[in-house]
VEXMIRO-928511 format. One record per atom (N, C-alpha, C): residue in one letter; atom name; x, y, z. Coordinates in nm, 2 decimals. Example, Ala and Ser with C-alpha at 12.3 -4.5 7.8 and 13.67 -1.06 7.14 Angstrom:
2
resn,name,east,north,up
A,N,1.32,-0.57,0.78 .
A,CA,1.23,-0.45,0.78 .
A,C,1.32,-0.33,0.78 .
S,N,1.28,-0.22,0.71 .
S,CA,1.37,-0.11,0.71 .
S,C,1.29,0.00,0.79 .
This chain:
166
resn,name,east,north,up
X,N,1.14,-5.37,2.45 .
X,CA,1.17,-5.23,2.45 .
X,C,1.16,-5.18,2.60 .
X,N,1.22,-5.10,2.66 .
X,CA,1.28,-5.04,2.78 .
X,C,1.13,-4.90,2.74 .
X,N,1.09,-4.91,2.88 .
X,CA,1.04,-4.77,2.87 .
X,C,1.11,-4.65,2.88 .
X,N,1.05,-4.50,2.81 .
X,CA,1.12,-4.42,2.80 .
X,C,1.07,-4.29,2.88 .
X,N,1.11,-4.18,2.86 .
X,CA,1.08,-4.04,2.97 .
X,C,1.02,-3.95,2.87 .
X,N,0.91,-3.88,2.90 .
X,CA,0.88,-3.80,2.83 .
X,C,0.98,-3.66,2.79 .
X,N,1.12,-3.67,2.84 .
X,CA,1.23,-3.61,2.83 .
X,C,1.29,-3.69,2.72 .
X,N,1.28,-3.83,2.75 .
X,CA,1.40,-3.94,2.66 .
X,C,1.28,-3.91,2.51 .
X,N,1.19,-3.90,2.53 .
X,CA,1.09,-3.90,2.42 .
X,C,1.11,-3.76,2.31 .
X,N,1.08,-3.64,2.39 .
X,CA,1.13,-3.50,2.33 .
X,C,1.26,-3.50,2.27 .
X,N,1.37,-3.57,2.35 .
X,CA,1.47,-3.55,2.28 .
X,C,1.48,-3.64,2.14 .
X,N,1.40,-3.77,2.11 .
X,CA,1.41,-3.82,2.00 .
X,C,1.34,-3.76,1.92 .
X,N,1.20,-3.68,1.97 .
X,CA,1.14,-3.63,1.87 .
X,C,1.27,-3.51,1.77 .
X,N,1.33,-3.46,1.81 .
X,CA,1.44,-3.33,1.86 .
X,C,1.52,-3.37,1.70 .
X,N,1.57,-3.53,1.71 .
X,CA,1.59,-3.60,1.59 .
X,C,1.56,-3.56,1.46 .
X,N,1.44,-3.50,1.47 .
X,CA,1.38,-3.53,1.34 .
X,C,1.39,-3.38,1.29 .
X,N,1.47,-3.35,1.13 .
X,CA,1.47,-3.18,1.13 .
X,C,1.33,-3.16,1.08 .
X,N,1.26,-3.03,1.06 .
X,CA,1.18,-2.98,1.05 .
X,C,1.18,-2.82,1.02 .
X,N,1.10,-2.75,0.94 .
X,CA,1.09,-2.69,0.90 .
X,C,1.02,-2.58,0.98 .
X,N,0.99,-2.47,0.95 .
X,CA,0.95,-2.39,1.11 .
X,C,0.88,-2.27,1.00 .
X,N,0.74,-2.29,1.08 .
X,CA,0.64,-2.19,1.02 .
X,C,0.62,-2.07,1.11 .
X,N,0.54,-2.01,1.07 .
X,CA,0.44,-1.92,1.15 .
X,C,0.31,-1.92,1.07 .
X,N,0.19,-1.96,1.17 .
X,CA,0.10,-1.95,1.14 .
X,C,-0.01,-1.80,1.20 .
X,N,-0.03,-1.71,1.10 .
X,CA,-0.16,-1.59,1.13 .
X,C,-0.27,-1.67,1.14 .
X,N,-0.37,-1.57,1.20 .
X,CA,-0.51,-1.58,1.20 .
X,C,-0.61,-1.50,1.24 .
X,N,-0.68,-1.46,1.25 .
X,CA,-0.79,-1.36,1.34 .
X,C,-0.85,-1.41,1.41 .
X,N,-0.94,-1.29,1.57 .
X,CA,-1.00,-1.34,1.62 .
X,C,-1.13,-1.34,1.59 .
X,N,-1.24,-1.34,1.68 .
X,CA,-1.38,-1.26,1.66 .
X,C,-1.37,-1.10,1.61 .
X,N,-1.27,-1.04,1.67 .
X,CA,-1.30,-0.93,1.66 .
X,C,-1.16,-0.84,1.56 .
X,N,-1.15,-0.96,1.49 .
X,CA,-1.06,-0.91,1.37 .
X,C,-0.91,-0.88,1.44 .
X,N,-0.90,-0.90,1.53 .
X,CA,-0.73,-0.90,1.64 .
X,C,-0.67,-0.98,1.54 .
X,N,-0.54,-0.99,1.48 .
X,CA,-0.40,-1.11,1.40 .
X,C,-0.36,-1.08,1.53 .
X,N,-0.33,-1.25,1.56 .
X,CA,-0.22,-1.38,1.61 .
X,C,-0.17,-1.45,1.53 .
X,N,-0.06,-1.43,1.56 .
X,CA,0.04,-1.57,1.52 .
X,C,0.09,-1.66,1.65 .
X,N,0.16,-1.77,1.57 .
X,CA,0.25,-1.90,1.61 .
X,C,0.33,-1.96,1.55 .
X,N,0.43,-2.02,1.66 .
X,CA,0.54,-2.08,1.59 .
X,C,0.50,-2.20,1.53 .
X,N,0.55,-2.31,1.48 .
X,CA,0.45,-2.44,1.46 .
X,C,0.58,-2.48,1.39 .
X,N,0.65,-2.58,1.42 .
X,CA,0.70,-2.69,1.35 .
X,C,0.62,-2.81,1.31 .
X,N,0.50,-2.80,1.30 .
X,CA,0.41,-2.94,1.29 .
X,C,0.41,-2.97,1.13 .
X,N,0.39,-2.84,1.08 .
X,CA,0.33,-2.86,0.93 .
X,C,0.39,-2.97,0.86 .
X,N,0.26,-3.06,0.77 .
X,CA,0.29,-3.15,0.70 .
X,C,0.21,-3.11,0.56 .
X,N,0.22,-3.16,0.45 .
X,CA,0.18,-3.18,0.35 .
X,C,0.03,-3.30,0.32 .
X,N,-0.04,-3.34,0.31 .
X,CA,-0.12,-3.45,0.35 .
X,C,-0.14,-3.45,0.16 .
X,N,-0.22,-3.37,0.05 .
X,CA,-0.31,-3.42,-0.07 .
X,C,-0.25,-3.31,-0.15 .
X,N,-0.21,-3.34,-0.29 .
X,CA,-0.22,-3.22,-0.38 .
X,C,-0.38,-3.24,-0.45 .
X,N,-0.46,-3.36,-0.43 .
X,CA,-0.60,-3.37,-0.48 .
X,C,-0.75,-3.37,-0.39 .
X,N,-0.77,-3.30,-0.31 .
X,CA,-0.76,-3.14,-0.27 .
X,C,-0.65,-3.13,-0.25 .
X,N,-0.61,-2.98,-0.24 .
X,CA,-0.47,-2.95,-0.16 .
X,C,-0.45,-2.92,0.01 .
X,N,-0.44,-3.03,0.06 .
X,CA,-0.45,-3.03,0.20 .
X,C,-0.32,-3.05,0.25 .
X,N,-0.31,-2.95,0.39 .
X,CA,-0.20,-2.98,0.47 .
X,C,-0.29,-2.99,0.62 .
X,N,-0.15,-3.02,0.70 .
X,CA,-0.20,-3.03,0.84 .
X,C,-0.11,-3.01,0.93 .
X,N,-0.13,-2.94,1.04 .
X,CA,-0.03,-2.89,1.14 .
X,C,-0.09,-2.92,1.27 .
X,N,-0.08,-2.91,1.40 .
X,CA,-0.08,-2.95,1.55 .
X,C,-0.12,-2.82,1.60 .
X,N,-0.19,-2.81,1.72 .
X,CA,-0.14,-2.70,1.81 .
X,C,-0.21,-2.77,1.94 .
X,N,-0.16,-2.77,2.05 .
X,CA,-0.21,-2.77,2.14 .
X,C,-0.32,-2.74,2.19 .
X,N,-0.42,-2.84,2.25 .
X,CA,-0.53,-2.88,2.25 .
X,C,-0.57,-2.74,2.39 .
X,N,-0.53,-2.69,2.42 .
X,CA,-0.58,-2.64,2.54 .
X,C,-0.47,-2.49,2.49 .
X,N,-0.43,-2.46,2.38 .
X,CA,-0.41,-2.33,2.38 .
X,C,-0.53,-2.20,2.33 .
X,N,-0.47,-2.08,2.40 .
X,CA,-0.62,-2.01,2.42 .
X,C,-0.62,-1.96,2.23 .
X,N,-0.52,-1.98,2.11 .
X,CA,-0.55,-1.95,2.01 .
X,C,-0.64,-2.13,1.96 .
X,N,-0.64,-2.18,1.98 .
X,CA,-0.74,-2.30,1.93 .
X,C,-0.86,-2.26,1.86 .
X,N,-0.93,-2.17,1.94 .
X,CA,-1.05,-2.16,1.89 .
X,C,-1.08,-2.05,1.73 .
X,N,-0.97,-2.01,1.69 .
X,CA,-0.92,-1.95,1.60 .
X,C,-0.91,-2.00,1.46 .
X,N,-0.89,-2.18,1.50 .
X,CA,-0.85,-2.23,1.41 .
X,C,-0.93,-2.36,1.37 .
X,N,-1.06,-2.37,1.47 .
X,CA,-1.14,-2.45,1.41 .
X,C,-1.20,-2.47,1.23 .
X,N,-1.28,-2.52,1.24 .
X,CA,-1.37,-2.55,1.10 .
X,C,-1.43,-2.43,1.03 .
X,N,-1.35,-2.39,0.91 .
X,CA,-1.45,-2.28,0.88 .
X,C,-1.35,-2.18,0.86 .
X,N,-1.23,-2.18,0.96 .
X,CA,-1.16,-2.07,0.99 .
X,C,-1.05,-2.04,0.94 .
X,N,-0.98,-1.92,0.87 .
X,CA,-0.91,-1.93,0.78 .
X,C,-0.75,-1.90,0.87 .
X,N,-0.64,-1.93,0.80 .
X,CA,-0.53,-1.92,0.85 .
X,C,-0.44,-1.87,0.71 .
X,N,-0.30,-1.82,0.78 .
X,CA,-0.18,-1.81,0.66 .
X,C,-0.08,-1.87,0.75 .
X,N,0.03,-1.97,0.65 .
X,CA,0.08,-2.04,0.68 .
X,C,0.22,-1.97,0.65 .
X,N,0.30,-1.91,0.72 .
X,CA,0.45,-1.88,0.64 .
X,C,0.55,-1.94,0.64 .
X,N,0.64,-2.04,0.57 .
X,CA,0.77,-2.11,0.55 .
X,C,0.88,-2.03,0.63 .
X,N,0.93,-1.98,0.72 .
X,CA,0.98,-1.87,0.75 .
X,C,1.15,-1.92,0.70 .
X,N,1.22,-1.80,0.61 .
X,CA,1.34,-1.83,0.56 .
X,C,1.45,-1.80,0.67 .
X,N,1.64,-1.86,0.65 .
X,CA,1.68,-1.85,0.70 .
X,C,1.72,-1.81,0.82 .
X,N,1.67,-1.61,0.76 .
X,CA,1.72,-1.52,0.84 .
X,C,1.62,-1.51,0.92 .
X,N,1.55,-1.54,0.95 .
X,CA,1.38,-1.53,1.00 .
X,C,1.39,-1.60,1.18 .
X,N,1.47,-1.63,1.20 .
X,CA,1.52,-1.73,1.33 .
X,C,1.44,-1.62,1.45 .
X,N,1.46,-1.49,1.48 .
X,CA,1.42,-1.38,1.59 .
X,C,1.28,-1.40,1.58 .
X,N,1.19,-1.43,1.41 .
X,CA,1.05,-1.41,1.39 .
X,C,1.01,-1.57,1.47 .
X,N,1.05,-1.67,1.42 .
X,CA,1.08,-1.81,1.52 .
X,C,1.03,-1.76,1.67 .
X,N,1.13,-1.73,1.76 .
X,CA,1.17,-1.71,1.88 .
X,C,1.01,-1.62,1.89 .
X,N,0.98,-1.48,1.83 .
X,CA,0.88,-1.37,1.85 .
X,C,0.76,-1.45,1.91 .
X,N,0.70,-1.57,1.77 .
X,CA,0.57,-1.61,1.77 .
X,C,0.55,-1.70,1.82 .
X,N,0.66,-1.76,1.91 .
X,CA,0.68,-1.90,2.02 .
X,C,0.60,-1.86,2.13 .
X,N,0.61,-1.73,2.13 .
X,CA,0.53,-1.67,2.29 .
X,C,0.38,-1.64,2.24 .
X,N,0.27,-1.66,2.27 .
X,CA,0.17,-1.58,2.26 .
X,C,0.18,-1.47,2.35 .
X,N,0.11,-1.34,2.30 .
X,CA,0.11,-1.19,2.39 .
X,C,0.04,-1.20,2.30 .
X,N,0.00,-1.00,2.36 .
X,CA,-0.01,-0.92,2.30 .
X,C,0.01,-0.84,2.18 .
X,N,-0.02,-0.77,2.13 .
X,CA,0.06,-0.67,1.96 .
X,C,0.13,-0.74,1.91 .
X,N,0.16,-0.87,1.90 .
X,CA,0.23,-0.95,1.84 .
X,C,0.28,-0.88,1.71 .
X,N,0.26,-0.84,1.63 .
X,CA,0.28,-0.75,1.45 .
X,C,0.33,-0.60,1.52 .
X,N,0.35,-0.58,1.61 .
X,CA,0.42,-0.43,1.69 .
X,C,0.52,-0.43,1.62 .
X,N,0.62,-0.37,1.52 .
X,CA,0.76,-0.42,1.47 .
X,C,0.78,-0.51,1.44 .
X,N,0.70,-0.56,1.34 .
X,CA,0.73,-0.71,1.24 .
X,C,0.67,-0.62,1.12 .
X,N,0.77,-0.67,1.02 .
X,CA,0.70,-0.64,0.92 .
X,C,0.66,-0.65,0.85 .
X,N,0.52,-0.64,0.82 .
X,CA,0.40,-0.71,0.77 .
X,C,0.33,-0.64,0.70 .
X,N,0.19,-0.70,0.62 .
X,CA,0.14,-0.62,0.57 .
X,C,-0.02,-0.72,0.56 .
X,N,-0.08,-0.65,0.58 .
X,CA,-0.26,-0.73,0.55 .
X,C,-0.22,-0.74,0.45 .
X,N,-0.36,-0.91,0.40 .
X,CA,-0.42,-0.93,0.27 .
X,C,-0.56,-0.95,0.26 .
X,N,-0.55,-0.94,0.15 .
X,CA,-0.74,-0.95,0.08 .
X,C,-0.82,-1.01,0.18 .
X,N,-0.78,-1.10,0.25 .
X,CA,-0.85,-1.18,0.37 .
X,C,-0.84,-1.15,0.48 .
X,N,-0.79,-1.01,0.47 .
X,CA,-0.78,-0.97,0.63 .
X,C,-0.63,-1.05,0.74 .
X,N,-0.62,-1.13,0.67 .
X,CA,-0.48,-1.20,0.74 .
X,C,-0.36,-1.11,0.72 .
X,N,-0.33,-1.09,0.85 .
X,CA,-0.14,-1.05,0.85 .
X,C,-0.06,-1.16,0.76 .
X,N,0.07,-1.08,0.66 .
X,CA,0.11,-1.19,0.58 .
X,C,0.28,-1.08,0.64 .
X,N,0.32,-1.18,0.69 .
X,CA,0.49,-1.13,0.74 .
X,C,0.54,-1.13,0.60 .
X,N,0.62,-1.02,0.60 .
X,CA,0.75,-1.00,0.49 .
X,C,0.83,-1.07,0.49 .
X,N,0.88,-1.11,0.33 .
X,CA,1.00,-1.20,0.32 .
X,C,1.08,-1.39,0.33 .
X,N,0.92,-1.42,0.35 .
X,CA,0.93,-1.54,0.38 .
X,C,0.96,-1.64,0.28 .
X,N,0.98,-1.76,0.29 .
X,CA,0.98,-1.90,0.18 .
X,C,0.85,-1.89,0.06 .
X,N,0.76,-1.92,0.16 .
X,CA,0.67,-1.96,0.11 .
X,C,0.51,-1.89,0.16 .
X,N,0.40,-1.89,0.10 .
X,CA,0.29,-1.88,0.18 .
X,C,0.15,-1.94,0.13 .
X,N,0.12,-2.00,0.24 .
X,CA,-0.02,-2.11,0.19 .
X,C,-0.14,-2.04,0.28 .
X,N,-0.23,-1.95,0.22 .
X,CA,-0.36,-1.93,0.27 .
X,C,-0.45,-2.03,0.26 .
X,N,-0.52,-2.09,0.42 .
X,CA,-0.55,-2.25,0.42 .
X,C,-0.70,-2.15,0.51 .
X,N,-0.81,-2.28,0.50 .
X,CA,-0.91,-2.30,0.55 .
X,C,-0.94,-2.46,0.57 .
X,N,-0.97,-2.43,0.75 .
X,CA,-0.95,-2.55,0.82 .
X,C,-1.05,-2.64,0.80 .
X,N,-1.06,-2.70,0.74 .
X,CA,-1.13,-2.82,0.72 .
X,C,-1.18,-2.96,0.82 .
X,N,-1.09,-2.98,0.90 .
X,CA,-1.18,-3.05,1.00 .
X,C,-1.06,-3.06,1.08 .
X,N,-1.10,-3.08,1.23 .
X,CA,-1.02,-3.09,1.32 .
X,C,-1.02,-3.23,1.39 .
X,N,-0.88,-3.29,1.43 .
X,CA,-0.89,-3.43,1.52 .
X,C,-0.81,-3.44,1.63 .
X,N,-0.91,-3.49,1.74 .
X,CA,-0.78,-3.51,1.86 .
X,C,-0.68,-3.61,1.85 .
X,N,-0.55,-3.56,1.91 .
X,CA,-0.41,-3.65,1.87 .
X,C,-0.32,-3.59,2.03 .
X,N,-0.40,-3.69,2.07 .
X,CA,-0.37,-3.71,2.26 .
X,C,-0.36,-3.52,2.31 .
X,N,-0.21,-3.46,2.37 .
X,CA,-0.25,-3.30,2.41 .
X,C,-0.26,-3.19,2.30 .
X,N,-0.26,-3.29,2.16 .
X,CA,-0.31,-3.13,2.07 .
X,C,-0.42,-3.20,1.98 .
X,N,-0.42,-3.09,1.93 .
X,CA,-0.53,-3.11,1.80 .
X,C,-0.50,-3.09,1.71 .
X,N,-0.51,-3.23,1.56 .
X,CA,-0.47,-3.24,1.43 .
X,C,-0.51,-3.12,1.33 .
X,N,-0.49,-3.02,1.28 .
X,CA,-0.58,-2.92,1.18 .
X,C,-0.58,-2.99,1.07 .
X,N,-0.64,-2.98,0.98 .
X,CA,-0.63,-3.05,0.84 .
X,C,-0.71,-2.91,0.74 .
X,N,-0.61,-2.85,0.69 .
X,CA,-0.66,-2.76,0.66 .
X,C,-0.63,-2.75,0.46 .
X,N,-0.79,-2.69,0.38 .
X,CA,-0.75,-2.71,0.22 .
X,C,-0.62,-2.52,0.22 .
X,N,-0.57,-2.56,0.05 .
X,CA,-0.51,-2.46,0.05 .
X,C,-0.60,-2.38,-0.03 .
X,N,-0.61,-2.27,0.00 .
X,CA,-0.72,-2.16,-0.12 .
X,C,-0.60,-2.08,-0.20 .
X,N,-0.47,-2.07,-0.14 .
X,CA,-0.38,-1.94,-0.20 .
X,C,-0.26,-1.99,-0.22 .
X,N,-0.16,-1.98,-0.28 .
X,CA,-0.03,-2.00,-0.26 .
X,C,0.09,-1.91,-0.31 .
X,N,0.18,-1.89,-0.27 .
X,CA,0.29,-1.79,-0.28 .
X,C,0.39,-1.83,-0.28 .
X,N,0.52,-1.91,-0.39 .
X,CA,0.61,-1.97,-0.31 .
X,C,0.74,-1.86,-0.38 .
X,N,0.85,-1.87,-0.32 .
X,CA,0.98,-1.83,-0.33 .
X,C,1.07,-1.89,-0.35 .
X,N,1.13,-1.98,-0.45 .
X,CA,1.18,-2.10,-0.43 .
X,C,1.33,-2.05,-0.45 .
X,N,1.41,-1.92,-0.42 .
X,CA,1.53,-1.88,-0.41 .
X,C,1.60,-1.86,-0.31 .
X,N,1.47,-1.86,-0.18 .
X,CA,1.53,-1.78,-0.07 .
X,C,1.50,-1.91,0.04 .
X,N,1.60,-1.93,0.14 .
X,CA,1.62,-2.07,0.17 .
X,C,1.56,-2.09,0.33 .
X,N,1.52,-2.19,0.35 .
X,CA,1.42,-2.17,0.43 .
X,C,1.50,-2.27,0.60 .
X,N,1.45,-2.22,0.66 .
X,CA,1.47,-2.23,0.82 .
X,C,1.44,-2.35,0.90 .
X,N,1.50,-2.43,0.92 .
X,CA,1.53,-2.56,0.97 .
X,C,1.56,-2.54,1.09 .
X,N,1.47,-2.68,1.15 .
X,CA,1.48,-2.68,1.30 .
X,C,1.56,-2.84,1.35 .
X,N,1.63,-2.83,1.39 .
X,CA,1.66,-2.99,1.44 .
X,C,1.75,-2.99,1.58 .
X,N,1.70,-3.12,1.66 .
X,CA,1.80,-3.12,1.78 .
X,C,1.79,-2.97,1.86 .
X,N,1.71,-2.90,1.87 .
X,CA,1.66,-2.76,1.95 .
X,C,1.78,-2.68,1.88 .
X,N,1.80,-2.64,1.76 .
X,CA,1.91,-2.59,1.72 .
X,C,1.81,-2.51,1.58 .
X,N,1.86,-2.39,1.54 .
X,CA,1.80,-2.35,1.41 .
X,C,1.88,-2.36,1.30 .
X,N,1.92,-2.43,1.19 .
X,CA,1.98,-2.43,1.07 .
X,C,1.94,-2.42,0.97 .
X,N,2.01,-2.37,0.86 .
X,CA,1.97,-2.34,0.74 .
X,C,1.96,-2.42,0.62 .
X,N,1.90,-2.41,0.51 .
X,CA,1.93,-2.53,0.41 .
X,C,1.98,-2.48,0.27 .
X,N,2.06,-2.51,0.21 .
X,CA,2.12,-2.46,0.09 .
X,C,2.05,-2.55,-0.01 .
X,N,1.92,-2.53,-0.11 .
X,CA,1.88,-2.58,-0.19 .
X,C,1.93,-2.62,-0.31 .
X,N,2.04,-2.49,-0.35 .
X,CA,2.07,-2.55,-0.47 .
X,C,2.21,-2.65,-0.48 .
X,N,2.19,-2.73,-0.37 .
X,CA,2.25,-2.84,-0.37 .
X,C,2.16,-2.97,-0.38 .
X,N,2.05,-2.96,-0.36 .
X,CA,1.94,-3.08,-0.41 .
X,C,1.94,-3.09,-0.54 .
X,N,1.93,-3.19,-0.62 .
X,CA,1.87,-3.24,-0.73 .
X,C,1.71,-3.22,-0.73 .
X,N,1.65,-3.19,-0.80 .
X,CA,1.49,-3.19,-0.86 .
X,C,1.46,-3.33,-0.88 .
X,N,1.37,-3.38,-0.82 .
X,CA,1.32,-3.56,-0.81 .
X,C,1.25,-3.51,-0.92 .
């Protein structure tokens, strides 16, 4: 095998479609942040555990340690602007989004796929980020409204009721 570029590398990662979240959360002082996160995986329905990535050296990390609760949103089709919004960390992030608290204090965006209220269960390094491995406490799904695909740096959509039910 030929070595490759961490350019030749991104772009094969780029390959792979993916599904595109946003992840809430609080801070110490009760502040919601979000993020964009194409990482989310599925890991156990026995607990119900998923896992997603974030960068090991981003200033929301500490957010999302052990203990710490998150909401995970499937963001749907039309949702692409909310994508692009939560890619940036700032400020007032929820300024004109529209959202609404829940029982847990977490911002939960309007209109989405799906939503999994998760508590992070243990963290692992995975070279510049960190693995979350978080249980699910809540779930909310929408299985009509079609959800937001990422592939090749491109946003596409997916028309479900063309799948078969496995």
């Amino acid at each position: 095998m030929t070595p490759f570029t961490s350019q030749e590398l991104r772009h094969g990662f780029a390959s792979f479609a993916t599904g595109v979240t946003v992840i809430t959360c609080l801070d110490p002082d009760g502040h919601p942040h979000g993020i964009t996160i194409s990482s989310f995986n599925t890991v156990s329905l026995e607990p119900p555990l998923i896992l997603w990535s974030l960068n090991k050296h981003s200033r929301l990390m500490p957010y999302f340690e052990i203990g710490h609760r998150q909401l995970i949103h499937v963001l749907e089709r039309s949702q692409e602007d909310l994508a692009m919004h939560f890619a940036k960390v700032k400020e007032k992030q929820f300024d004109n989004i529209s959202h609404q608290t829940i029982g847990s204090g977490l911002e939960q965006i309007n209109d989405c796929v799906a939503y999994y209220e998760c508590e992070t269960v243990s963290v692992h390094t995975g070279g510049d980020h960190n693995i979350i491995v978080a249980k699910v406490l809540n779930l909310k799904n929408y299985p009509e409204r079609k959800p937001l695909i990422f592939a090749r740096s491109k946003f596409l959509g997916l028309d479900l009721t063309e799948l078969q039910a496995v």
